[in-house]
SEDRENMAR-397319 format. One record per residue (C-alpha): x, y, z; residue in three letters. Coordinates in steps of 0.1 Angstrom, whole numbers, plus 5000, padded with zeros to 4 digits. Example, Ala and Ser with C-alpha at 12.3 -4.5 7.8 and 13.67 -1.06 7.14 Angstrom:
512349555078ALA
513749895071SER
% end
This chain:
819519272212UNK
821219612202UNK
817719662179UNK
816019662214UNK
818319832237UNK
818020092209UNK
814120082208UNK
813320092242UNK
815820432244UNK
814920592219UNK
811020582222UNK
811020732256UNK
813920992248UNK
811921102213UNK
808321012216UNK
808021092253UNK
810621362258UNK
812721152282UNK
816321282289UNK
818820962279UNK
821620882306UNK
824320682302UNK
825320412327UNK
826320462363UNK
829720222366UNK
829119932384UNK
831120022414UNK
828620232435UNK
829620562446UNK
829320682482UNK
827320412493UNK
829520142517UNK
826519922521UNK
826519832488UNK
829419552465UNK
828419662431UNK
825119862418UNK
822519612414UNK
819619792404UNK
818920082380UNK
817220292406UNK
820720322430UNK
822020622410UNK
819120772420UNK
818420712453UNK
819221042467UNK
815921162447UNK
813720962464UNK
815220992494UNK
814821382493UNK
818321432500UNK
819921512466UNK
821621862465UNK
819222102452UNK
821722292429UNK
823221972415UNK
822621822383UNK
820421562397UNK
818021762411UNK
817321912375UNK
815821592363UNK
812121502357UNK
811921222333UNK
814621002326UNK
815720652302UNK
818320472305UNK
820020092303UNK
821920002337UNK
824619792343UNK
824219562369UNK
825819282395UNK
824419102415UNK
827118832429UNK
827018922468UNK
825719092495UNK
821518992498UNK
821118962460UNK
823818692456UNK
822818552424UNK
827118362421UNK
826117982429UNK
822717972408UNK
824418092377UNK
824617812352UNK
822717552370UNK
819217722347UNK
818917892321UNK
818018262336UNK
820618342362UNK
823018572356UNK
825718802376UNK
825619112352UNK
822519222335UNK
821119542316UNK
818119702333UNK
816119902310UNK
814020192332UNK
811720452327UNK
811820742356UNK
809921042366UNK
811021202392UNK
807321432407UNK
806021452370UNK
803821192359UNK
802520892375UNK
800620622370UNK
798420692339UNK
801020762320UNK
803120522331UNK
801420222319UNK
800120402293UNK
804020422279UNK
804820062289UNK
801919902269UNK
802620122237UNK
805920042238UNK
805319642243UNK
802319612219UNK
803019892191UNK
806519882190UNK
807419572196UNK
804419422187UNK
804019142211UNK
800519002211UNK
798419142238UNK
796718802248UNK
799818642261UNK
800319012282UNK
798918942322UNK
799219262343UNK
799119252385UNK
798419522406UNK
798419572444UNK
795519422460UNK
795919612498UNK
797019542532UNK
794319552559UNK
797219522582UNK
798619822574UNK
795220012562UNK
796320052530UNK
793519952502UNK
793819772470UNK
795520012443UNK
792220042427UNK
793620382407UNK
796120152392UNK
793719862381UNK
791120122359UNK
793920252342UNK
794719932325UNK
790919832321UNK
790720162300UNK
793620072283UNK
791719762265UNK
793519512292UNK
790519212299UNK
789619212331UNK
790718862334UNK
794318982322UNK
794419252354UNK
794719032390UNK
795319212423UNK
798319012445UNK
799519082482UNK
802519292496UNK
805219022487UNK
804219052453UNK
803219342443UNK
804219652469UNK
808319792465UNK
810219902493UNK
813620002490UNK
814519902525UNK
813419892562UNK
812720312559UNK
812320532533UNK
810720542497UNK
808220242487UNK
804920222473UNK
802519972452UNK
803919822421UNK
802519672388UNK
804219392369UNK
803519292334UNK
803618932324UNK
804418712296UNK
803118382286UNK
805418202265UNK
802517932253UNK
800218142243UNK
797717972215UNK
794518142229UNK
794317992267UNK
794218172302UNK
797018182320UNK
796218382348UNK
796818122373UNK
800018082364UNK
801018422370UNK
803418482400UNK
803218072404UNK
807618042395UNK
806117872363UNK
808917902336UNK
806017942311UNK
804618272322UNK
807418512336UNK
807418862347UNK
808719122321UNK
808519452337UNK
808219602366UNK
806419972375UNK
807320072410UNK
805220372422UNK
806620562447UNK
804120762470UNK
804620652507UNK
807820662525UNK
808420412556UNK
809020552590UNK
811220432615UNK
808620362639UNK
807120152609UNK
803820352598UNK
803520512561UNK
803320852554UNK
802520972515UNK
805521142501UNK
804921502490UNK
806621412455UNK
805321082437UNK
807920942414UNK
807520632388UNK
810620382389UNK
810420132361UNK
813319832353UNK
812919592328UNK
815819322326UNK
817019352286UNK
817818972286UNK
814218812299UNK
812619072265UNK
815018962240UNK
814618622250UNK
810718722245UNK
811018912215UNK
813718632200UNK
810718352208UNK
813318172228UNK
812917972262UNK
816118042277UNK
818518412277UNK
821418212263UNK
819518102234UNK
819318502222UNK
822418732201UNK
823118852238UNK
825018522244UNK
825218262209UNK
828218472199UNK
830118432236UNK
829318032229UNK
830218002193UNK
833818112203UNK
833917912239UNK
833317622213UNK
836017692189UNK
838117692219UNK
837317382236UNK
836916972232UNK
833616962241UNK
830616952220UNK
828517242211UNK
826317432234UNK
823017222235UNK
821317402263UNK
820717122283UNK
820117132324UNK
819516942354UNK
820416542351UNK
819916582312UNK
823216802311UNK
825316492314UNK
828716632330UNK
827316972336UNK
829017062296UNK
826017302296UNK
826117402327UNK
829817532322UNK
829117692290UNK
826617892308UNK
829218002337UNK
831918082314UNK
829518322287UNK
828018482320UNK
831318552345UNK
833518682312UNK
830618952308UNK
830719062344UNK
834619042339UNK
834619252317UNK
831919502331UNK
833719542364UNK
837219562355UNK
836419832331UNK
834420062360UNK
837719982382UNK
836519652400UNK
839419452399UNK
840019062414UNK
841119122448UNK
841319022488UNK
837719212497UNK
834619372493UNK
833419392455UNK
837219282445UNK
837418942458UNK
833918872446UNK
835018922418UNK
838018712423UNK
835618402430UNK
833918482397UNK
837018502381UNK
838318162392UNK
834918002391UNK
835318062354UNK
838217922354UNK
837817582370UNK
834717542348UNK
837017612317UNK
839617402326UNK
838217132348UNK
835017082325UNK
835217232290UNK
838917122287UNK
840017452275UNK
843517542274UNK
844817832296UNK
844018162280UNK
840118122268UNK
838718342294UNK
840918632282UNK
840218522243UNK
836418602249UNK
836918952255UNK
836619082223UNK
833618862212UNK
831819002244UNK
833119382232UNK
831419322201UNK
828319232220UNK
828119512241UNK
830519752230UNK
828320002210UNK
825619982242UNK
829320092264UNK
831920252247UNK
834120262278UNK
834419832273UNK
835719922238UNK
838420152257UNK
840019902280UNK
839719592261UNK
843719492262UNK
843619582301UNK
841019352308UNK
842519052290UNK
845619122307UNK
844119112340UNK
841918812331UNK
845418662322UNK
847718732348UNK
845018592376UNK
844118282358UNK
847918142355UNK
848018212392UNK
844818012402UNK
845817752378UNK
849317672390UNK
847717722432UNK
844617472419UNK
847417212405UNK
849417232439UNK
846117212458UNK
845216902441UNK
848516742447UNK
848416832484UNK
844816702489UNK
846216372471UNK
848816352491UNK
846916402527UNK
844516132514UNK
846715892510UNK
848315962542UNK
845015952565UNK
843915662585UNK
840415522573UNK
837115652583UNK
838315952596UNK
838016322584UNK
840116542563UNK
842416762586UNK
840617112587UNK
844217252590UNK
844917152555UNK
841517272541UNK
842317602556UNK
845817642544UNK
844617562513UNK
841817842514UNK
843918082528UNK
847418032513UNK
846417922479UNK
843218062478UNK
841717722470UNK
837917732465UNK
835817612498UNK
833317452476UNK
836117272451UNK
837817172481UNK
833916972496UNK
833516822457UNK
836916662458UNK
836716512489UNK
832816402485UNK
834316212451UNK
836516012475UNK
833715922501UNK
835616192526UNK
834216442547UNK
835816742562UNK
836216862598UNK
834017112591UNK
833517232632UNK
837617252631UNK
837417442597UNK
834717702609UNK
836917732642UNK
839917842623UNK
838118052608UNK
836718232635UNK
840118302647UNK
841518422616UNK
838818672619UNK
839118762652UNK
842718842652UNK
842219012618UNK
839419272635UNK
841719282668UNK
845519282657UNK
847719152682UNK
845619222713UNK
843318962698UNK
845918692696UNK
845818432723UNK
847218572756UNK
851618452755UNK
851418192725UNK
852917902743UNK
854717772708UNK
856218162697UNK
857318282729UNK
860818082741UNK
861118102778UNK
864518182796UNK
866017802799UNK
865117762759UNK
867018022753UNK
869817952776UNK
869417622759UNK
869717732721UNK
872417912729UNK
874717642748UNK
873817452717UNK
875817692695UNK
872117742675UNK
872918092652UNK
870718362657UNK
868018342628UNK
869318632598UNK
865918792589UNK
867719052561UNK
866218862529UNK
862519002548UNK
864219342532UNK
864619182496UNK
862519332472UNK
862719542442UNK
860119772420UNK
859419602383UNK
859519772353UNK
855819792352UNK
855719912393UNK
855119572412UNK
856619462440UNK
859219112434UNK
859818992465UNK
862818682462UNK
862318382473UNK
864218252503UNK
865317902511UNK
866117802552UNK
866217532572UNK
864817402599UNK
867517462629UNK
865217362663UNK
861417332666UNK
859517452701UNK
856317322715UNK
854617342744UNK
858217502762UNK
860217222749UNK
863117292725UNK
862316942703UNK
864116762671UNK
860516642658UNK
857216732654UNK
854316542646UNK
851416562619UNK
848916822633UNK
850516952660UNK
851217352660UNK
854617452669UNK
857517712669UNK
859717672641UNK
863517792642UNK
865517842610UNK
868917932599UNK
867418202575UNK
864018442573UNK
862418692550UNK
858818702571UNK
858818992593UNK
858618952626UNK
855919122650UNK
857719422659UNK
857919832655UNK
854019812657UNK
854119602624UNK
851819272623UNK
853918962613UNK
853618842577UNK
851618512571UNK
852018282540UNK
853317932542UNK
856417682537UNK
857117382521UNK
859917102518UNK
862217132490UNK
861216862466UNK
858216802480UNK
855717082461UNK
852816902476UNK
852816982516UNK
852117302526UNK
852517452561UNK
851017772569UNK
852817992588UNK
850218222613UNK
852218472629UNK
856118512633UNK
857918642665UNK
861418772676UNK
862418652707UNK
866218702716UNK
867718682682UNK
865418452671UNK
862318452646UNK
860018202655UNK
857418092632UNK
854217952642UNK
853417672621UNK
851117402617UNK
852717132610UNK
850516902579UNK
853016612582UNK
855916532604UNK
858416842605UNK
861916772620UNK
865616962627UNK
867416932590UNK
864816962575UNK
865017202539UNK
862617482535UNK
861117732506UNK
859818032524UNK
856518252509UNK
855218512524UNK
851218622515UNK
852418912495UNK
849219132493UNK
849519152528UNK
852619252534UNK
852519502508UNK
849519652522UNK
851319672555UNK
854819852537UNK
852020112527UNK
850920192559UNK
853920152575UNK
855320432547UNK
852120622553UNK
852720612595UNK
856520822587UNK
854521072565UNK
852421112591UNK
854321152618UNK
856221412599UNK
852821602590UNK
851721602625UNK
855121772639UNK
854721962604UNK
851622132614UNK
851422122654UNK
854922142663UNK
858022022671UNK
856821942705UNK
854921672692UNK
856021322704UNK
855120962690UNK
853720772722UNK
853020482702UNK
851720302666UNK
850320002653UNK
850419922614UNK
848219632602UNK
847119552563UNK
843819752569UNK
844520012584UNK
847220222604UNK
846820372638UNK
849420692656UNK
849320762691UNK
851021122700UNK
851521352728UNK
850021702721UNK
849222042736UNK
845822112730UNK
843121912709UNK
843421892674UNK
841322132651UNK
839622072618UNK
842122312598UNK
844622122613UNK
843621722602UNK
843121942569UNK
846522042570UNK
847921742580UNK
846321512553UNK
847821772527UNK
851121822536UNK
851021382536UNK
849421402499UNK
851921672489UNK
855021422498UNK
852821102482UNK
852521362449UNK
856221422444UNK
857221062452UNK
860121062469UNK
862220762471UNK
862420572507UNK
865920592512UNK
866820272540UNK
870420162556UNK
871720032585UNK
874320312599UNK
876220252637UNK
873820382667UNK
875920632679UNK
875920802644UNK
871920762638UNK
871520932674UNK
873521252661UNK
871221312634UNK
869521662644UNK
865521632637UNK
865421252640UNK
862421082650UNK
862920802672UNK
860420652703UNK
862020572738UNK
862620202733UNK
865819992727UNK
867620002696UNK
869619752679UNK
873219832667UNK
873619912645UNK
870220012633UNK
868520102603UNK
867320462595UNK
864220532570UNK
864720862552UNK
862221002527UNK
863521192500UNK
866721232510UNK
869520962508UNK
871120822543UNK
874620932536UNK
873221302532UNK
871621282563UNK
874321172583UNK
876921462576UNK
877621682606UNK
876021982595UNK
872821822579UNK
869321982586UNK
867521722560UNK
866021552586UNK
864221892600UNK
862821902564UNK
861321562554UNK
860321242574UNK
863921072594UNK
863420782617UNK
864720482632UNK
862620212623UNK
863219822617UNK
859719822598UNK
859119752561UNK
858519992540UNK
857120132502UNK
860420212478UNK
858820512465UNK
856520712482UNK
853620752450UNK
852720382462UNK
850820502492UNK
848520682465UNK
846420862495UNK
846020862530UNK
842621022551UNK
842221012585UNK
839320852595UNK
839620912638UNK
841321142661UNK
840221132701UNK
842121212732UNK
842920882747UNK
844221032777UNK
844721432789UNK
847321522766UNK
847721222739UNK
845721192707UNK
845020922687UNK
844320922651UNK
843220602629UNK
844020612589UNK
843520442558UNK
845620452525UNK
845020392487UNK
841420262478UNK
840120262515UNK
841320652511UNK
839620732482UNK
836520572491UNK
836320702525UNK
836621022508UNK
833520962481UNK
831220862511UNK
832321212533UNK
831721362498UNK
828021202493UNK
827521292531UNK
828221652528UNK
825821702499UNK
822921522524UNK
823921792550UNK
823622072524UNK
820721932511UNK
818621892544UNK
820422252553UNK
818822392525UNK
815022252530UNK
815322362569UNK
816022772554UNK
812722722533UNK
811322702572UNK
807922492567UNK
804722532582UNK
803822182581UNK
804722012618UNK
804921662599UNK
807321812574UNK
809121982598UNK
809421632619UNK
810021442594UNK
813521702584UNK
814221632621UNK
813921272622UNK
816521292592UNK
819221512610UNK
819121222639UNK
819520952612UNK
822321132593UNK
823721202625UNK
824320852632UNK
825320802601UNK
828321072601UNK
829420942637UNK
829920602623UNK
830920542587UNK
834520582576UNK
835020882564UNK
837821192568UNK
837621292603UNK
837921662597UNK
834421612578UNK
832621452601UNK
833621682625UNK
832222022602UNK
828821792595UNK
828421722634UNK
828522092640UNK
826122142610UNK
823521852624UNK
823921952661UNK
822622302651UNK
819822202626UNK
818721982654UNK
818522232675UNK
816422492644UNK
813822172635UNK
813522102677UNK
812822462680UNK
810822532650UNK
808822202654UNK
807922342696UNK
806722672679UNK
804922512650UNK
803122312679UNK
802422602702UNK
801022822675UNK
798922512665UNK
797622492699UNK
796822812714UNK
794422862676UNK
792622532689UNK
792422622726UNK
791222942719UNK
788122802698UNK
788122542721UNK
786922832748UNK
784923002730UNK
782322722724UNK
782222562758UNK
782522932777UNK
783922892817UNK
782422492819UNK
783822362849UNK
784822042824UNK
785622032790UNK
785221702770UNK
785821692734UNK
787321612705UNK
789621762684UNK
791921772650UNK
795921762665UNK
798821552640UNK
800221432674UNK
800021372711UNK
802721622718UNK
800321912705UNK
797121742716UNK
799021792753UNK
799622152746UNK
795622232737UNK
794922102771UNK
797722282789UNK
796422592768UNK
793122552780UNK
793722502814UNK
796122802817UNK
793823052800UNK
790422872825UNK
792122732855UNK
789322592872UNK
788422402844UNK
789122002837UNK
789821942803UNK
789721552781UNK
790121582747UNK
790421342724UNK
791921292685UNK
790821052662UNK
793720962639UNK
794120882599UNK
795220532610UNK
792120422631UNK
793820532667UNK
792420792687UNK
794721042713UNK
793621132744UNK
795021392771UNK
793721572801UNK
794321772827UNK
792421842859UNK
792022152879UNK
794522192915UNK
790822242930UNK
789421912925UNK
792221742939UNK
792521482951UNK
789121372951UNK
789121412910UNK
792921232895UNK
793921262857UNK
795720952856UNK
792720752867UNK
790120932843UNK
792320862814UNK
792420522825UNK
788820482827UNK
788420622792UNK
790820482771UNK
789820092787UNK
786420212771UNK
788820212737UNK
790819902747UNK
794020092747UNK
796320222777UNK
797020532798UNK
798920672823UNK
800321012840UNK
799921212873UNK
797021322892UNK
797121662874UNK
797821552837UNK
797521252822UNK
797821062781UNK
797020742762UNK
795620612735UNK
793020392722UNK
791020242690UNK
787920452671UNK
785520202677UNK
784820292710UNK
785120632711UNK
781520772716UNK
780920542742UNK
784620692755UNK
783021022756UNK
780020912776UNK
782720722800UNK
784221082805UNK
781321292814UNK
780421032833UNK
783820972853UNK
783621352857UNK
780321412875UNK
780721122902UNK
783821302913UNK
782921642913UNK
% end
């Protein structure tokens, strides 16, 4: 496989003077709407969109090779639950491409591609079956006819060539933009001398596709028509694993030196036969099947962790997590493995592609560690989950389904597969509530997109009314001590240990009753001596995570949001099995969520202390809300906030994140806190005493009498969680900043990763904007170009005004696109006008003072076709003017005006009517001007209709 990888490079970088690129990493850049690159053409795409920066490196290229890394496991391409069950599936794979970028086209193209597949490596042309695109009547394009001779010269039998429809054989690259005709080459794996043309594009496993050669000469409006492009441009992928398998003479990818070594060593490390290759009902216990799964995920493992894709709670990352623990299951569930065979394959599959990607030969010991440290966490949550859907089994009455509340604990808690979860069940003739299930769901995501707001209005089971709490209290029931929530520490290697925390159940509450006992199923408010989930409060969200019964590992009850009402933290709970007073609790909270919420909350005090930093001390905190996603500041202000100034503010934050100060936190006397000069503090109730967050500078320090630290660096008040160290936060960009109200701003933030990618799409943005910036100074004389630039701006516009990006950015591009909207508007009025008054004045000269005008006329649109009438009639007004505009796409424009004298006896509207009904199309207007359209076909007799119309009225 390296031999041809090697091959394919090197005969278009030395015989056909290709440049040779390395790789693009697997996590895009820039582009939001895409999980992982998935094609070679996306490092490209600003090429063929027109919009790469003319001074950048991109820009310079014309003809390009490379071998792509590629994933497709998510999003529309979502290749994750086919892999294994054939023999041709795969989440990464290498995609060998050939580019030119406005230099050659198609001759050459296929010219290339069949010297490379017959000469070099020498496959026998008979089994070779091209297609080509055999037109579209619907959109007017004809068959690719140009395409078709060239491989008839190049000795391909007529009976190898076959035209096929849009579906098959025309690329687009999406709704808009760059797409053209494509030709595929085809490989018949019988061979032996027969004619498989009919099997081509058929799904037959005997003849697949090879290669594909997209070429690029029409771009996609919005409104749907085609326009050529002004630069053609050859896009070529060819997946390396389908041609080895080809080359190799083998039926299936795993069969080639791609995979066999990733087998051999699953084999040595499992109590399972060898790999037989067997699928379907033949593959008895799916052996095959997981052999397949395991030698594909490790490769994409491996691949993603090394471009900085790591298992995770979103996007690209937990894809990647499902991969990961799909792996997993299959290793230990089906090939018997012991723990640790996923990371053991690491080097085999270094040795494999290693010399192709020198950066997997880097990071080798990282990836295994990774692979590691996740798997012994899904193995030990897939144990418990087993136990747990034991145990609920055994438990339920007959015939009835399994409790949706568990399934979703499960899933969301343990991060228990969905799908595991159905096969389980299915092998015990049980069926889950799936309606329940998807409603939990739903919520989850709801109040996950809303925050609290989206909560159910006064949760009846986490808000204790007035005689509960007069009750509690009567009863001598302690208020609930929520300090462990602060117990954590930084490891050696800079995570987070939060300590576990044992409780007990003091008083449950449900439906406004204080109660000893609650019942399987039923949601309720649960009371305990001891806490360390945080509590709703100081504009934090509540953790989440889950409890269980000492000594019984089995029964999990997820916890869904904790309050603090008088004293007490009340946990809402849903309760799997009977829960009563007495009872003995372990205590976990969901510990990427809370982290990600000490971030922000960190990142809200630098901020707050940036934003008096840079506008003043007169600016006051009205208000914030901190969730895991993102963090949001509300602030009383003099004036609106300028672009320097969110500039400013995000670097004086960074600055503070760079020297990473230590978070200083202690609980000091009110009276004393409220002495401390500088201190940040909203108008709201404090506790005493109370519990001051310093950054930098330690609490005692603070507190002396003649202390001006907190004038310096970030002091507040603030019962919230928080980041030991300030380096954690890693980066914060502000993403929003309005006036809410006269006088008080809001401004909307992200942190870490979100940061840093808001910050690569504002990047790819800006070098659109300079790019289209750049074409408007060349000022063209083409009105189609000059629409087409303008059509752009509005698309980018919308673009900018809605993707995440720094808000001081998208504030400098929507100053740049309001004013080239305004040039292109302006330039594309003049272009028109100039257009025009050349046409009207021939227009004049041949029909010389007529009292009517009828004729027809060249004009690119109705807009200019309007402005030759009103030419006409400005320079001869006593004349009536139709003219008409047949069209490239078989439509023909028509527009008029009629002279003030003939009114009202003579009316536009109704002449245009009459004349474009001769064309079956429509009209409409005024009695002075009037516009429509209509088909060719019946234009002569449309211009017989108009002389016509004319006389009888005048």
């Amino acid at each position: 496989a390296g031999q041809v990888r090697a091959a394919f490079l090197r005969f278009f970088q030395e015989r056909h003077g290709h440049r040779r690129l390395p790789s693009a990493p697997v996590r895009p850049r820039g582009d939001p709407r895409l999980l992982f690159v998935n094609a070679g053409m996306n490092q490209f795409k600003p090429i063929f969109l027109g919009t790469v920066h003319p001074r950048s490196e991109l820009a310079q290229h014309r003809r390009v090779v490379n071998s792509q890394k590629c994933v497709r496991a998510g999003g529309k391409h979502n290749d994750l639950e086919d892999v294994g069950r054939d023999t041709y599936h795969h989440t990464f794979f290498e995609m060998l491409g050939n580019w030119s970028f406005g230099d050659y086209f198609k001759e050459e193209a296929c010219s290339m591609a069949w010297e490379l597949l017959t000469e070099v490596y020498e496959i026998p042309r008979d089994r070779l079956y091209v297609t080509y695109f055999g037109g579209d009547s619907t959109l007017g394009l004809s068959a690719d006819e140009e395409c078709r001779d060239v491989w008839l010269r190049l000795g391909v039998p007529s009976s190898h060539v076959l035209p096929f429809p849009l579906k098959d054989n025309f690329w687009e690259m999406g709704d808009t933009g760059p797409c053209g005709p494509c030709t595929e080459i085809h490989y018949d794996h019988v061979g032996g001398g027969r004619n498989a043309a009919a099997l081509v594009n058929q799904g037959s496993p005997d003849v697949v596709e090879i290669w594909n050669l997209v070429f690029m000469q029409y771009s996609r409006e919005v409104e749907g028509n085609l326009l050529p492009l002004p630069q053609h441009h050859v896009d070529t992928g060819m997946g390396l694993e389908r041609l080895v398998t080809v080359l190799q003479n083998k039926r299936s990818n795993y069969d080639t030196d791609l995979f066999t070594p990733i087998l051999d060593a699953i084999h040595k490390s499992c109590r399972v036969p060898r790999y037989q290759g067997l699928v379907g009902a033949a593959d008895v216990g799916h052996v095959d099947m997981a052999y397949r799964v395991v030698a594909d995920h490790v490769r994409t493992l491996c691949v993603c962790i090394t471009d900085g894709v790591y298992p995770g709670f979103s996007g690209a990352e937990l894809v990647l997590r499902r991969i990961l623990r799909r792996a997993v299951r299959f290793c230990s569930e089906v090939l018997q493995a012991p723990p640790g065979l996923l990371a053991s394959l690491v080097p085999t599959v270094v040795e494999v592609l290693g010399d192709a990607y020198p950066e997997l030969t880097k990071n080798a010991d990282q990836i295994m560690d990774i692979i590691n440290e996740n798997e012994v966490a899904f193995l030990s949550s897939l144990e418990r989950g087993r136990r747990i859907i034991e145990r609920t089994v055994q438990q339920m009455e007959p015939s009835t389904n399994f409790p949706a509340e568990v399934a979703w604990s499960l899933y969301g808690n343990l991060g228990f597969p969905l799908d595991l979860i159905d096969l389980m069940l299915e092998e015990k003739g049980i069926s889950l509530d799936s309606a329940a299930f998807n409603k939990l769901a739903l919520d989850d995501a709801k109040r996950k997109a809303g925050g609290p707001q989206a909560a159910q209005p006064e949760n009846t089971n986490t808000h204790l009314d007035v005689h509960s709490l007069a009750q509690l209290r009567s009863s001598n029931v302690p208020a609930t001590d929520d300090s462990p929530k602060y117990a954590y520490t930084l490891g050696q290697h800079g995570q987070y240990e939060f300590s576990p925390c044992r409780a007990t159940v003091l008083m449950l509450y449900r439906d406004q009753c204080l109660q000893k006992e609650v019942g399987a199923g039923q949601h309720c408010g649960v009371i305990l001596d001891r806490t360390n989930f945080y509590a709703e409060q100081g504009g934090q969200d509540s953790d989440q995570g889950y409890m269980i019964r000492l000594g019984q590992q089995d029964v999990l009850f997820p916890v869904e949001s904790v309050r603090l009402c008088g004293g007490y933290v009340i946990h809402e709970v849903t309760a799997v099995e009977t829960l009563c007073v007495g009872d003995q609790v372990q205590l976990f909270v969901d510990e990427a969520q809370r982290l990600a919420c000490m971030t922000n909350h960190t990142a809200t005090h630098l901020l707050n202390f940036a934003l008096r930093h840079v506008l003043g001390d007169s600016t006051e905190q009205r208000g914030s809300h901190v969730t895991a996603e993102q963090l949001r500041f509300d602030f009383a202000t003099k004036g609106p906030v300028t672009v320097e100034q969110l500039q400013q503010v995000e670097q004086v934050v960074q600055d503070m994140i760079k020297r990473n100060e230590v978070v200083h936190m202690a609980e000091v006397p009110l009276t004393l806190a409220k002495r401390v000069q500088g201190l940040r503090a909203v108008d709201e109730g404090y506790p005493d005493p109370v519990r001051i967050v310093s950054l930098g500078v330690p609490v005692e320090s603070v507190l002396t009498c003649d202390s001006k630290a907190a004038m310096q660096t970030s002091v507040e008040l603030c019962c919230g969680t928080h980041l030991l160290q300030t380096g954690s936060v890693e980066d914060l960009a502000i993403i929003s900043e309005r006036q809410i109200v006269k006088g008080i701003s809001r401004v909307i933030a992200v942190t870490g990763s979100q940061a840093k990618q808001a910050r690569e799409v504002g990047q790819c943005l800006a070098m659109e904007v300079d790019s289209v910036s750049l074409r408007m100074k060349q000022r063209s004389t083409s009105i189609p170009e000059m629409q087409n630039l303008s059509k752009e701006v509005g698309q980018l516009t919308k673009v900018v005004s809605s993707t995440a990006m720094p808000q001081w950015q998208r504030k400098e591009l929507q100053t740049i696109l309001k004013a080239l909207q305004r040039t292109a508007n302006t330039a594309v009025k003049k272009l028109e006008l100039q257009q025009a008054e050349k046409k009207a004045q021939s227009l004049l000269a041949k029909h010389c003072n007529q009292p009517v005008i009828i004729d027809t006329v060249p004009a690119d649109s109705l807009s200019i076709l309007m402005k030759v009438v009103n030419q006409l009639c400005d320079k001869s007004p006593g004349t009536s003017v139709l003219l008409l505009s047949p069209q490239a796409s078989g439509e023909v424009l028509c527009a008029c005006q009629v002279s003030k004298n003939c009114l009202p006896a003579f009316s536009a509207a109704d002449w245009a009517v009459a004349v474009c009904t001769q064309m079956e199309g429509k009209a409409g207007g005024s009695p002075i001007v009037a516009k429509g359209s209509g088909n060719a076909r019946g234009m002569q007799g449309a211009l017989t209709t108009a002389l016509e119309f004319a006389h009888s009225k005048l």
